[in-house]
Backbone as CSV, one residue per row, in Angstrom:
resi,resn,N_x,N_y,N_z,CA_x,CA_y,CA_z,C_x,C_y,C_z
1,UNK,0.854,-1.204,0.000,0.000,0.000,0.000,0.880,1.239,0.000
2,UNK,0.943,2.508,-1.216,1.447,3.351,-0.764,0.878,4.362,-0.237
3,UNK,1.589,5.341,0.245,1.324,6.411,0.607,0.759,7.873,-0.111
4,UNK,-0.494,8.217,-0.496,-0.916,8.932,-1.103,-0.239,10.115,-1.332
5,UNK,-0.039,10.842,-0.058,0.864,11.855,0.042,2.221,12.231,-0.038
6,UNK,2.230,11.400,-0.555,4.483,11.359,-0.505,4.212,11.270,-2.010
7,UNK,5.213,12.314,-2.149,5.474,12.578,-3.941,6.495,11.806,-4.123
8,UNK,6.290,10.469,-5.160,7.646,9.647,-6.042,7.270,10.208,-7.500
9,UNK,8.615,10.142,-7.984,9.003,10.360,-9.682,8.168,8.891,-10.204
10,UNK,7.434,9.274,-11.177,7.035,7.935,-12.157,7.138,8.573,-13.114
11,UNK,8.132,8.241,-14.624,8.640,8.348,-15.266,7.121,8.171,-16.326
12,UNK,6.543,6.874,-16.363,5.404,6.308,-16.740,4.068,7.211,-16.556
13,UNK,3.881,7.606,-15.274,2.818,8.103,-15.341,2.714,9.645,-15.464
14,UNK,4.232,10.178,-16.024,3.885,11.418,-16.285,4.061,11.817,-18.046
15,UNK,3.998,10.477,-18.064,4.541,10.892,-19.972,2.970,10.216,-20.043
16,UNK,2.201,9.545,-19.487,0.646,9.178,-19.500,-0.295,10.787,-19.717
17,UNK,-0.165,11.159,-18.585,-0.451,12.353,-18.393,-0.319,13.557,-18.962
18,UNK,0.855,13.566,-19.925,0.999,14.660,-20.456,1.211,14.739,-21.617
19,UNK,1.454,13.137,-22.088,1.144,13.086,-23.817,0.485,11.682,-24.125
20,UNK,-0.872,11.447,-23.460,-1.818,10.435,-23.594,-1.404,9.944,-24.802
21,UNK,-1.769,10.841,-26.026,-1.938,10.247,-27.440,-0.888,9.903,-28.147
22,UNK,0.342,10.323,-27.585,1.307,9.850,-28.393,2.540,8.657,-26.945
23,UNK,1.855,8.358,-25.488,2.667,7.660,-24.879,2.554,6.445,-25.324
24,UNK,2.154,5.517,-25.894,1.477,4.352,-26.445,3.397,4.053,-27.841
25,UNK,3.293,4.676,-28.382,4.228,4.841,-29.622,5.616,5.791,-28.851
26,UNK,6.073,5.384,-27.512,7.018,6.031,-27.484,8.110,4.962,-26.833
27,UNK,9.313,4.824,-27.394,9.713,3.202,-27.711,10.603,3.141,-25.910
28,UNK,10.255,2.025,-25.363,10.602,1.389,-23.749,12.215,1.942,-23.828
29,UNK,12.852,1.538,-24.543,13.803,2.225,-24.442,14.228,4.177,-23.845
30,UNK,13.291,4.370,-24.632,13.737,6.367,-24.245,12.970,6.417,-23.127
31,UNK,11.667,5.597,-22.528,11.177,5.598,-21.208,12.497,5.335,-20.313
32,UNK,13.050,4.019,-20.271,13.634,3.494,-19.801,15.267,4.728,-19.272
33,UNK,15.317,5.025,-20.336,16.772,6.433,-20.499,16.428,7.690,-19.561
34,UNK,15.125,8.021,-19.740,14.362,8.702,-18.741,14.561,8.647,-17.767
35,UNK,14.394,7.322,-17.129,14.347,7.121,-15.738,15.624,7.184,-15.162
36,UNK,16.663,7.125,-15.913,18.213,6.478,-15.508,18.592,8.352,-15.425
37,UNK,18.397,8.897,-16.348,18.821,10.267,-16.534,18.585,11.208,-15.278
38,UNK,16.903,10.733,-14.852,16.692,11.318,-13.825,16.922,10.973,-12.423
39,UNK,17.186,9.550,-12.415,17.607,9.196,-11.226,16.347,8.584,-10.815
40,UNK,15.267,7.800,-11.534,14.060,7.530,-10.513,14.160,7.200,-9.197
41,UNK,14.936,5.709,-9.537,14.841,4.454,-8.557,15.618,5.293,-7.448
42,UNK,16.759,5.607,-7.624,17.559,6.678,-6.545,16.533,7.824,-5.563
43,UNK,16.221,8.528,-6.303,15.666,9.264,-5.783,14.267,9.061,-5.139
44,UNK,13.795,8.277,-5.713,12.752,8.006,-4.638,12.693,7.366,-3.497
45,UNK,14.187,6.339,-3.314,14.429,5.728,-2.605,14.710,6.657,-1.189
46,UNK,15.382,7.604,-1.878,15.539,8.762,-0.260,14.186,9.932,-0.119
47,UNK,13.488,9.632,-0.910,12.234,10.711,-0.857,11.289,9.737,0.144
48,UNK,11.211,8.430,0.320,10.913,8.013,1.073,11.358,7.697,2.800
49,UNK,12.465,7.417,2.904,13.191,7.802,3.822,13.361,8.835,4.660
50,UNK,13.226,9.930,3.984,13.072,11.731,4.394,11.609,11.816,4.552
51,UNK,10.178,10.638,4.384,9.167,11.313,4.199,8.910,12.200,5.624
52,UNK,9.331,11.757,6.647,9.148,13.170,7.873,10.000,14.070,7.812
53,UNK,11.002,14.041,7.166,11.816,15.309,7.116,10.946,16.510,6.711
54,UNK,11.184,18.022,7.538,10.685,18.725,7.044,11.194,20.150,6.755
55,UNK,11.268,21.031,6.223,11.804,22.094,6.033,13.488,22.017,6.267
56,UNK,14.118,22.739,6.768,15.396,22.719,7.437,16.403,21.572,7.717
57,UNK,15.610,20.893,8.014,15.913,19.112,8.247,15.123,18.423,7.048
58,UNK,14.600,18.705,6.255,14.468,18.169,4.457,15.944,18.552,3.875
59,UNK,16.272,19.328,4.302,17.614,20.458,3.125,18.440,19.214,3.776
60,UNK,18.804,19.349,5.410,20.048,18.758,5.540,20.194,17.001,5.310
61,UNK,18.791,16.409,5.195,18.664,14.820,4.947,19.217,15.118,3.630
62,UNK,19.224,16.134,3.004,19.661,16.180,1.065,20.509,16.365,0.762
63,UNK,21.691,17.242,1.549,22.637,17.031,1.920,23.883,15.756,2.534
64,UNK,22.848,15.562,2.986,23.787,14.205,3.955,23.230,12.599,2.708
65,UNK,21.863,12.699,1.907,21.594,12.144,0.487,23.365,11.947,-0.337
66,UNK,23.611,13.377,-0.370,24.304,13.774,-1.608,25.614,13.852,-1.041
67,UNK,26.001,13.062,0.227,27.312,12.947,0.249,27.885,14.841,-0.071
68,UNK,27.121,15.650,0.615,27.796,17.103,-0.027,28.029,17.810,1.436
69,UNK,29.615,18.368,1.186,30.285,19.030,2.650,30.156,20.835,2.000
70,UNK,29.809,21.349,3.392,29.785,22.783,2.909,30.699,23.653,3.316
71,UNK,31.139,24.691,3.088,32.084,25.192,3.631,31.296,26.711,3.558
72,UNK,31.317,27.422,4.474,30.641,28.656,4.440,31.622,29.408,4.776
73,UNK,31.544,30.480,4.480,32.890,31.893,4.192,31.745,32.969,4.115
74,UNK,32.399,34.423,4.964,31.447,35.529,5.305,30.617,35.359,6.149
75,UNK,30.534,34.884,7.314,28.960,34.005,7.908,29.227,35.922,9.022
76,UNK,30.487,36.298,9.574,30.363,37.298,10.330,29.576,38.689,9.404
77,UNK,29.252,38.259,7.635,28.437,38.984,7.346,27.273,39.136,7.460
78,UNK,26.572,38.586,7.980,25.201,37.995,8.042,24.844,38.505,9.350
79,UNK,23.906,39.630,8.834,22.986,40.291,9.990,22.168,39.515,11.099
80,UNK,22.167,39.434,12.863,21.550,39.077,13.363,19.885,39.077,13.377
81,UNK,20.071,40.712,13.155,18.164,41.247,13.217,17.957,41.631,11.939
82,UNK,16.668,41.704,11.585,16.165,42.698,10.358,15.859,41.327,8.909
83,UNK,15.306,41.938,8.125,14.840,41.244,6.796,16.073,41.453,5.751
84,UNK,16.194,40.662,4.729,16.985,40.445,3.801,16.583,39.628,2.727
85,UNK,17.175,39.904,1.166,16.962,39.600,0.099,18.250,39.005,-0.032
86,UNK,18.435,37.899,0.178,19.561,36.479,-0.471,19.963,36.743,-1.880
87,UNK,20.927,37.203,-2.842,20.157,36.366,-4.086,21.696,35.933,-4.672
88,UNK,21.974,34.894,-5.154,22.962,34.253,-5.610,23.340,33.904,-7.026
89,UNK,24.207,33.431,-7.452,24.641,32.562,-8.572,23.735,31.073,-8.386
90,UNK,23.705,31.053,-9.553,23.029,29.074,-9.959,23.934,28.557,-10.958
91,UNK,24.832,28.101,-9.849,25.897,27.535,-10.832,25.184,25.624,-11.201
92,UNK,24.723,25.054,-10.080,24.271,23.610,-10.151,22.977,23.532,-11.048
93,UNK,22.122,24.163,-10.003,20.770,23.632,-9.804,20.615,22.758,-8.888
94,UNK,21.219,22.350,-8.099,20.623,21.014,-6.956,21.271,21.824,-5.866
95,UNK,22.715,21.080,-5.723,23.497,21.275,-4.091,23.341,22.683,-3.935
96,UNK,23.738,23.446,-4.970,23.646,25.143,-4.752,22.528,25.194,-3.668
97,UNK,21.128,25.435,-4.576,20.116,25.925,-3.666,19.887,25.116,-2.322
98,UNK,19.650,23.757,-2.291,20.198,23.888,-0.743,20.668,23.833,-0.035
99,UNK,22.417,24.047,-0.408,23.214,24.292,0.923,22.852,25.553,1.370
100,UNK,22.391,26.482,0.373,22.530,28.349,0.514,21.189,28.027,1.706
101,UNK,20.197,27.482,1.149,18.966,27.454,2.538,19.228,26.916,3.809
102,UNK,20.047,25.914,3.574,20.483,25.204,4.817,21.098,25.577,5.632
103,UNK,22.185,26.762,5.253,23.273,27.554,6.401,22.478,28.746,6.507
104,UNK,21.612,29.282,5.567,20.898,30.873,6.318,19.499,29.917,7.125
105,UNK,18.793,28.816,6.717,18.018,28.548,7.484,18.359,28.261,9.311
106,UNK,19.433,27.446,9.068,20.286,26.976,10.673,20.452,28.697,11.108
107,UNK,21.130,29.677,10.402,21.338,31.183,10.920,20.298,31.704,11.346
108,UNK,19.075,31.518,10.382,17.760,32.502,11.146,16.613,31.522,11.412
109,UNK,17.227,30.276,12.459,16.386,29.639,12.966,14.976,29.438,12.185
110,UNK,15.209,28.562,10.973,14.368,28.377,9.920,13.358,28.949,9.089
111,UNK,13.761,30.546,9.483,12.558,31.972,8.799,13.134,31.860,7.428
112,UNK,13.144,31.329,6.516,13.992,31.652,5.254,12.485,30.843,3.901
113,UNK,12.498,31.435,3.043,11.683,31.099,1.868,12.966,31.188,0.357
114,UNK,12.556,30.401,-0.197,12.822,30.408,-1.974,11.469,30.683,-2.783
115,UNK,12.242,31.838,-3.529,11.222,32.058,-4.463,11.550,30.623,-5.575
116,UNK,10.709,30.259,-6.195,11.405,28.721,-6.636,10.384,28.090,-7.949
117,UNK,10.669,27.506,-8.799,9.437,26.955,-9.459,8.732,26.292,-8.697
118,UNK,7.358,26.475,-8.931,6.133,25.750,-8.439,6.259,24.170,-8.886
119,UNK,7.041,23.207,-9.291,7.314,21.858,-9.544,7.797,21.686,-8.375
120,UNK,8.477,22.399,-7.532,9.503,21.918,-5.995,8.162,21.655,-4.984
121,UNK,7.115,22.023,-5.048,6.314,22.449,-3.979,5.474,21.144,-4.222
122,UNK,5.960,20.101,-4.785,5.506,18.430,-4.896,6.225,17.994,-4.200
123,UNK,7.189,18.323,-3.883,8.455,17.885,-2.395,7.822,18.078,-1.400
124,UNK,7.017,17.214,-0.379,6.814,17.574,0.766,7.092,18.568,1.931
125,UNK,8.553,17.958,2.012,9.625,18.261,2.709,10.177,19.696,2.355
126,UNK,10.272,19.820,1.556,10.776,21.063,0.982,9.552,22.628,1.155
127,UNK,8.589,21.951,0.391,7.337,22.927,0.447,7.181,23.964,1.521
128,UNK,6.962,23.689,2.940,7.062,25.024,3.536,8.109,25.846,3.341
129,UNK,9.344,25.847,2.582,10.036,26.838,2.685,10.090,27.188,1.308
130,UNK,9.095,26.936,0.143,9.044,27.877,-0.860,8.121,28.766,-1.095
131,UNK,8.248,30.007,-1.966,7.502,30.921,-2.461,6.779,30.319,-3.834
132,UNK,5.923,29.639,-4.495,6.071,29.111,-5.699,5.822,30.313,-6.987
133,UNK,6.894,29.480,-8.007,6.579,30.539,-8.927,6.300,29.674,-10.271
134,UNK,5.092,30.195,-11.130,4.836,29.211,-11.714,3.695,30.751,-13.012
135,UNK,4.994,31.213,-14.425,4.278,32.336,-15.000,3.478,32.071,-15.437
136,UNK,2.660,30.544,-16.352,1.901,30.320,-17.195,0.862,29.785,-16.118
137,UNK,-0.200,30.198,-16.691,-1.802,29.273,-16.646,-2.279,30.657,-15.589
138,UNK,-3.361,29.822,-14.434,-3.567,30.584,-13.860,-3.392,31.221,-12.646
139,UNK,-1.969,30.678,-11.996,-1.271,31.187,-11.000,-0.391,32.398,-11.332
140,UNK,-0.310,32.477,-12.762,0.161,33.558,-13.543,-0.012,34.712,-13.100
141,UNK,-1.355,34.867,-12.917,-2.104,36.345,-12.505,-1.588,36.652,-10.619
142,UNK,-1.703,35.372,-10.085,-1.582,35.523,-8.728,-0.015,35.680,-8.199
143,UNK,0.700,35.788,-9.260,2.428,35.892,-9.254,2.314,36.799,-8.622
144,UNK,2.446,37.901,-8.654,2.659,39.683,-8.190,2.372,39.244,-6.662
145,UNK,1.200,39.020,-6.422,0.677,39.052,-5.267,1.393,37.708,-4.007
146,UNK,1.777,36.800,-4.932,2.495,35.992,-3.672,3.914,36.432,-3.540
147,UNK,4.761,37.125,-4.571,6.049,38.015,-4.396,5.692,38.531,-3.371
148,UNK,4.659,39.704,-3.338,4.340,40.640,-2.701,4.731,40.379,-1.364
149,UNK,3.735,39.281,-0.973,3.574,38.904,0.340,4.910,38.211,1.022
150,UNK,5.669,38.082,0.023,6.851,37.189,0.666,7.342,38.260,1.214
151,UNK,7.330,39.351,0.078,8.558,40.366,0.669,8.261,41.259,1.731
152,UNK,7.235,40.719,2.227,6.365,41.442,2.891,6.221,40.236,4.500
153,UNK,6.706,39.436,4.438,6.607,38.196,5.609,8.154,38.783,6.523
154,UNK,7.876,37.704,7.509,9.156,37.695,8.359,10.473,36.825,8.047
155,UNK,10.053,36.570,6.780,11.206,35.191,6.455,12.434,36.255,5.764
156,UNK,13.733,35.428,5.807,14.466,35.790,5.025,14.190,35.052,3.598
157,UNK,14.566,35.531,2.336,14.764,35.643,1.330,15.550,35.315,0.876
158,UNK,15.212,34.269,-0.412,16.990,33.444,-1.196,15.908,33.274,-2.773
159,UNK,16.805,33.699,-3.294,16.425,33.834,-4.755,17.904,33.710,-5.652
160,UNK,17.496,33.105,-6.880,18.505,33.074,-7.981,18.005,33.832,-8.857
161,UNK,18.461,35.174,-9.148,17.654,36.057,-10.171,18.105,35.627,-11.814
162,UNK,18.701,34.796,-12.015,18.648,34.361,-13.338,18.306,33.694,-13.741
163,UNK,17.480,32.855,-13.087,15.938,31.635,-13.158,16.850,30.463,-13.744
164,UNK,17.343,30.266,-14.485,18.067,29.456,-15.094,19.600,29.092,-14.189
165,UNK,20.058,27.462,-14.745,21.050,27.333,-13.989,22.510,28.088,-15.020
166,UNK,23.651,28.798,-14.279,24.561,29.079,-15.175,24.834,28.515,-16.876
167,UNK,24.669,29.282,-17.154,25.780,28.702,-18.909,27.128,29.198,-19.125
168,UNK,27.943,28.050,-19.704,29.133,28.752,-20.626,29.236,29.590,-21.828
169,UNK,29.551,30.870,-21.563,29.723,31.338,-22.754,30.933,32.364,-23.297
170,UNK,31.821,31.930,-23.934,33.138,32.165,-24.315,34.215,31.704,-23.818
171,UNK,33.688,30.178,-23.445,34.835,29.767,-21.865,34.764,29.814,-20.819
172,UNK,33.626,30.876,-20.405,33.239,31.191,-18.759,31.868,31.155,-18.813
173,UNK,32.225,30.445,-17.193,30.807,29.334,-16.983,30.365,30.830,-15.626
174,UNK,28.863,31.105,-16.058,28.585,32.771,-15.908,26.926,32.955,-15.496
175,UNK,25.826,33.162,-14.781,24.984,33.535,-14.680,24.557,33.852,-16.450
176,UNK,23.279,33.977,-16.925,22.577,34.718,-17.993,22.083,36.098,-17.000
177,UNK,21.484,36.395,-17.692,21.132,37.622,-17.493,20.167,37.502,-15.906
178,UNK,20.414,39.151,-15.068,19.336,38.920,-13.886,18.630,39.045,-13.889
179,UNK,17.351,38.900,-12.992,15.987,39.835,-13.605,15.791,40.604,-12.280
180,UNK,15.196,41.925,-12.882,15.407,42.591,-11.725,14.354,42.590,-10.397
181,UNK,13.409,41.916,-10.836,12.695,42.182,-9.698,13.315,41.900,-8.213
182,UNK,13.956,41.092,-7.511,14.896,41.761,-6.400,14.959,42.727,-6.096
183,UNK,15.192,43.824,-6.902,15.768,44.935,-6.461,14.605,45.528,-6.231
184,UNK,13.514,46.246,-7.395,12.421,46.432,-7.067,11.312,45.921,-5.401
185,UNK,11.284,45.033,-5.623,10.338,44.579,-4.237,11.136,44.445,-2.963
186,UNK,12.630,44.418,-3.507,13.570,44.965,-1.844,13.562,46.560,-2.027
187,UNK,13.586,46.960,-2.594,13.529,48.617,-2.617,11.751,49.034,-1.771
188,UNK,10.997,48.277,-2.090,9.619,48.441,-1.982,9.518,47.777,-0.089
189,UNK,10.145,46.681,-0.252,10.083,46.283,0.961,11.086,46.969,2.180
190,UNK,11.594,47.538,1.740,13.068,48.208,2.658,14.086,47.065,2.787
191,UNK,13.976,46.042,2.197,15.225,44.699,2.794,16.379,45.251,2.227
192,UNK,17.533,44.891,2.985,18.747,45.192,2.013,19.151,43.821,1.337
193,UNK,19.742,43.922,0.770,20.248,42.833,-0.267,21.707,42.274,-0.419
194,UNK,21.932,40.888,0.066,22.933,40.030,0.256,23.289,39.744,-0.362
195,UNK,24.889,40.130,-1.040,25.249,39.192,-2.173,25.996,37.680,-2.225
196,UNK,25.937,36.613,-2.633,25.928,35.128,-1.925,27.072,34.875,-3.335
197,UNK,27.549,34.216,-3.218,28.595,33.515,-4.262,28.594,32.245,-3.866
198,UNK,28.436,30.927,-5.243,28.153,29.491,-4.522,29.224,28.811,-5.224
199,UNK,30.622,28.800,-5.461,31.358,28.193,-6.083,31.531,27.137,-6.955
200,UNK,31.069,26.087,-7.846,30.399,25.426,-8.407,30.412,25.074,-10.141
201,UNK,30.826,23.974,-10.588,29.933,24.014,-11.999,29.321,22.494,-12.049
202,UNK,28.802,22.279,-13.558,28.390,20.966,-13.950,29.255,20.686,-15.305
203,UNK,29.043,19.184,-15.499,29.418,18.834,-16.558,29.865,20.048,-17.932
204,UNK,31.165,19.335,-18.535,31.341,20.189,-19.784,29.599,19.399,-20.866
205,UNK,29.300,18.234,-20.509,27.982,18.228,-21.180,26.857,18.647,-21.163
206,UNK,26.774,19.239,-19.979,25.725,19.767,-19.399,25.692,21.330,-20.505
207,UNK,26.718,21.717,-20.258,26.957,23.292,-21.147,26.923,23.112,-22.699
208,UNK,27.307,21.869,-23.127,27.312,21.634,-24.511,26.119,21.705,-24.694
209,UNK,25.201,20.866,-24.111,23.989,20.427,-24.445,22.999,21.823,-24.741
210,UNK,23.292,22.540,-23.769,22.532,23.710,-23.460,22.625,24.601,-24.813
211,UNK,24.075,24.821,-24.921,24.816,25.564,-26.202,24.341,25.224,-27.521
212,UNK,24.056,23.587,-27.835,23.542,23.493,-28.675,22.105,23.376,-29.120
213,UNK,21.257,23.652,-27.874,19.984,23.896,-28.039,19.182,25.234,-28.342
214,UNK,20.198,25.888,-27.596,20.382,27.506,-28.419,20.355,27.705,-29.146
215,UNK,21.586,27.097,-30.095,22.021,27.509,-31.443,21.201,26.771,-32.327
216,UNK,20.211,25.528,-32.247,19.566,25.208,-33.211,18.025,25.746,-32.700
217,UNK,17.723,26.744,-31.858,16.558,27.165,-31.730,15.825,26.619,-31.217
218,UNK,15.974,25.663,-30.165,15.015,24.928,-29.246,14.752,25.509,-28.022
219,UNK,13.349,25.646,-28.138,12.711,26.742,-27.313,12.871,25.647,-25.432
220,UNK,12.327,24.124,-25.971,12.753,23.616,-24.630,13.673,23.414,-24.019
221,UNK,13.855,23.391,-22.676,15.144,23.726,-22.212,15.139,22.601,-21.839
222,UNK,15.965,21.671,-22.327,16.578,20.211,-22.741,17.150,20.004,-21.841
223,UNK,18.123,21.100,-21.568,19.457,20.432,-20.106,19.141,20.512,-19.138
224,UNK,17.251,20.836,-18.879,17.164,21.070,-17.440,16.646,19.503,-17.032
225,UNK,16.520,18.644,-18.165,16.424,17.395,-17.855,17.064,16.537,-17.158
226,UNK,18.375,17.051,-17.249,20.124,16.392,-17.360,19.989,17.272,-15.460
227,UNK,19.268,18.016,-15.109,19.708,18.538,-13.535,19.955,17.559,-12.781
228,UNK,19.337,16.377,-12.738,19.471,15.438,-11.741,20.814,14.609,-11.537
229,UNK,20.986,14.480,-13.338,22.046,13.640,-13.566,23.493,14.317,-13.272
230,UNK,23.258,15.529,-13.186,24.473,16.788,-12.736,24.302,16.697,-11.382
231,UNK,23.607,16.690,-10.825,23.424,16.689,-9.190,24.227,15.220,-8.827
232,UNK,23.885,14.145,-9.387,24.405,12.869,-8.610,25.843,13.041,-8.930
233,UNK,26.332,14.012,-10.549,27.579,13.763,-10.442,28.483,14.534,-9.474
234,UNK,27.658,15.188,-9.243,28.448,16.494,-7.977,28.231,15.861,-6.700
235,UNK,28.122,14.627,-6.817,27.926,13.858,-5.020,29.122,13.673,-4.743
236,UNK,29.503,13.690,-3.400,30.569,13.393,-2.774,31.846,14.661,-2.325
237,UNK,31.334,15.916,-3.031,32.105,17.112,-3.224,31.932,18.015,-1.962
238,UNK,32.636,18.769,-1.433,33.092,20.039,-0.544,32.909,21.194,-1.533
239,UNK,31.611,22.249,-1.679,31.522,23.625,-2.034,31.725,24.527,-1.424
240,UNK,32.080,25.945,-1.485,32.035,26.567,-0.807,30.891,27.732,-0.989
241,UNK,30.324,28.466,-0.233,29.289,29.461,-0.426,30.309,31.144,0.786
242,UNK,30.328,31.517,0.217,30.278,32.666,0.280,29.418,33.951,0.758
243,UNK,29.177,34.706,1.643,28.315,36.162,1.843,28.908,36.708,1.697
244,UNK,28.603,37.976,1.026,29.031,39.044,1.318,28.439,40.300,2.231
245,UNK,29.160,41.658,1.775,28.207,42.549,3.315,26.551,42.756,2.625
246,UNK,25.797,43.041,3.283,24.873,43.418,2.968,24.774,44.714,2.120
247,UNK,24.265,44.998,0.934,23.898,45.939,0.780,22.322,47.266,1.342
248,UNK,23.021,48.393,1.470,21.460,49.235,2.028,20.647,49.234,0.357
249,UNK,19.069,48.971,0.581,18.225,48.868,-0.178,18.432,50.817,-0.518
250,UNK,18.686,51.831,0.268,18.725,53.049,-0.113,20.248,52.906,-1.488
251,UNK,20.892,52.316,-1.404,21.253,51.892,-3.084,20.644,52.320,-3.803
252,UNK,19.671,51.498,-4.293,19.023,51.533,-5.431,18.267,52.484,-6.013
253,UNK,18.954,53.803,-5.888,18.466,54.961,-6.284,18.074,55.036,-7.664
254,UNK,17.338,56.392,-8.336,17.406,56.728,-9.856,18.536,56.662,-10.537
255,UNK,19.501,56.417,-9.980,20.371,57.096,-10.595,20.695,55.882,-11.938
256,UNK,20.115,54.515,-11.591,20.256,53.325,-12.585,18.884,52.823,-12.249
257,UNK,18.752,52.419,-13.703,17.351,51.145,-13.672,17.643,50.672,-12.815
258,UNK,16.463,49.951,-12.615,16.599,48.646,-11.748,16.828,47.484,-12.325
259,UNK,17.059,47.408,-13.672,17.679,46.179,-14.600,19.221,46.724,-14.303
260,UNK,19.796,47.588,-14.410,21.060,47.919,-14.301,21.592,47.823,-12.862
261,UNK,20.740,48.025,-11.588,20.703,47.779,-10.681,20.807,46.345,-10.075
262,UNK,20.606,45.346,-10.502,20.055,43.979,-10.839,21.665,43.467,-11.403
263,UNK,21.991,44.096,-12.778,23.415,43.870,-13.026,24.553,44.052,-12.585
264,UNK,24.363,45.076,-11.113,25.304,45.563,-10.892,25.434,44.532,-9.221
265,UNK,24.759,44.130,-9.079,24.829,43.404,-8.002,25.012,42.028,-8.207
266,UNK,24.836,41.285,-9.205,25.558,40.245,-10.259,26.405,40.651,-9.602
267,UNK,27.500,41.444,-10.295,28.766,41.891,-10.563,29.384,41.672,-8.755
268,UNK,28.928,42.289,-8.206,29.632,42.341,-6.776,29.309,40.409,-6.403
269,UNK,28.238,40.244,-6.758,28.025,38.556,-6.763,29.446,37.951,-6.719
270,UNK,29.730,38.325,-8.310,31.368,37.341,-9.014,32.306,38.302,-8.441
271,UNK,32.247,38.990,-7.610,33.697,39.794,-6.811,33.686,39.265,-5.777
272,UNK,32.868,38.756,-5.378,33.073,37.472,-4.122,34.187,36.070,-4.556
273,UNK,33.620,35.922,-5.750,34.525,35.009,-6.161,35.928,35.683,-6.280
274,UNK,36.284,36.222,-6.765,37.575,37.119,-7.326,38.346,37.362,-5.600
275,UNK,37.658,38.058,-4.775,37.899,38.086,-2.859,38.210,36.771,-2.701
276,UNK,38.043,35.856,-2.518,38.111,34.638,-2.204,39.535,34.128,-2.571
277,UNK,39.519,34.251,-3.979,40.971,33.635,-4.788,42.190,34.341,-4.009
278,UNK,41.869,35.662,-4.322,43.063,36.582,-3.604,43.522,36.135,-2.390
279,UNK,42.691,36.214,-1.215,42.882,35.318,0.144,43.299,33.608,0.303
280,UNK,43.235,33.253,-1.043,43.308,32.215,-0.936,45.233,32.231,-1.527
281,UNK,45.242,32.525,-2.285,46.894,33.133,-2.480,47.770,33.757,-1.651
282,UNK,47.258,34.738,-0.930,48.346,34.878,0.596,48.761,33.924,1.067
């Protein structure tokens, strides 16, 4: 008998579900590749195991899953009192986001939210500590308003403003572009804004794959398939995460968009990295 409420991956019943008319004619084999790519049998095996894990202690069972050691640097940056806007590099997609929740959650005694796709919020365990974000259909309309309220709660704040996990491009493996809302709804909210650096990459296939889905115009994003299979390969690894000082939300004056505003805090993002090296050379 299973358990109704505990979310497992079925490889089967979501290609049922979402392409009835053509799952019938889709050959056992690429099912089968599916499952291996994503890790079914693996992952459900510890989604069961963790099913009481919850929030804070979900992150660190996923952690201690993934064989992953953290190393945190800047922690004397990190404000005791007051609200804050997190927002980091996505160099993984997996270990990144939650080691970054796991050391500010343990810091502010588990007040912390991800703004996050609405697919995470099928994680039990995970679910109380996201914001879901989900642009199409009809949660679309209700976007604005659950931002709102986040930035507007007692939780701290962790966001990846480039929605996407890093790409290579010209050799350097780099954020895409930010989006600015951060800055906006911390400007609106008074939070100041943390800049986080998560040290990190994936596969040179992971970036190929991506690169060449670009360049032949494929609107689906193919390599976000491959996240899982990048996550198991990053098992067993020591990252480091990084804070930096807080920035005052009185920043974000006229004097720059708030898209330029948005870029410019990127930028101090990867000067964390650049701080780091230097100290690490003395």
């Amino acid at each position: 008998m299973t358990d109704d409420s505990l979310f497992l991956i079925d490889v089967d019943r979501i290609l049922r579900e979402k392409a009835p008319k053509y799952y019938a004619y889709i050959p056992r084999f690429i099912v089968s590749y599916l499952k291996r790519i994503i890790h079914q049998e693996e992952i459900n095996v510890f989604l069961k195991d963790a099913k009481d894990k919850v929030g804070v202690d979900f992150l660190k069972a996923s952690l201690d899953f993934l064989d992953t050691k953290i190393e945190a640097e800047g922690l004397e940056n990190l404000p005791k009192e007051g609200l804050f806007t997190f927002v980091s590099n996505h160099p993984l997609g997996g270990q990144d986001g939650v080691a970054i929740g796991y050391v500010l959650g343990n810091h502010y005694n588990g007040k912390v939210k991800y703004l996050v796709n609405d697919l995470l919020m099928n994680l039990k365990g995970l679910a109380p500590l996201c914001i879901p974000i989900n642009k199409t259909g009809k949660q679309g309309k209700d976007f604005p308003m659950m931002v709102e309220a986040g930035f507007k709660s007692d939780n701290q704040l962790i966001m990846f403003p480039a929605g996407l996990c890093s790409r290579r491009q010209k050799g350097v493996i780099r954020d895409l572009k930010w989006s600015k809302t951060f800055i906006t709804k911390s400007v609106q909210a008074q939070r100041d804004v943390v800049p986080v650096y998560f040290e990190g990459r994936n596969s040179d296939f992971f970036y190929k794959l991506a690169n060449l889905c670009k360049r032949l115009g494929i609107k689906f994003n193919l390599a976000m398939l491959y996240l899982a299979d990048e996550m198991f390969k990053n098992r067993h690894k020591t990252f480091t995460v990084t804070f930096g000082k807080p920035i005052p939300w009185q920043t974000f004056d006229q004097s720059k968009t708030p898209a330029r505003w948005a870029a410019y805090v990127k930028e101090e993002v990867y000067k964390l990295k650049r701080v780091r090296k230097v100290e690490q050379d003395k």
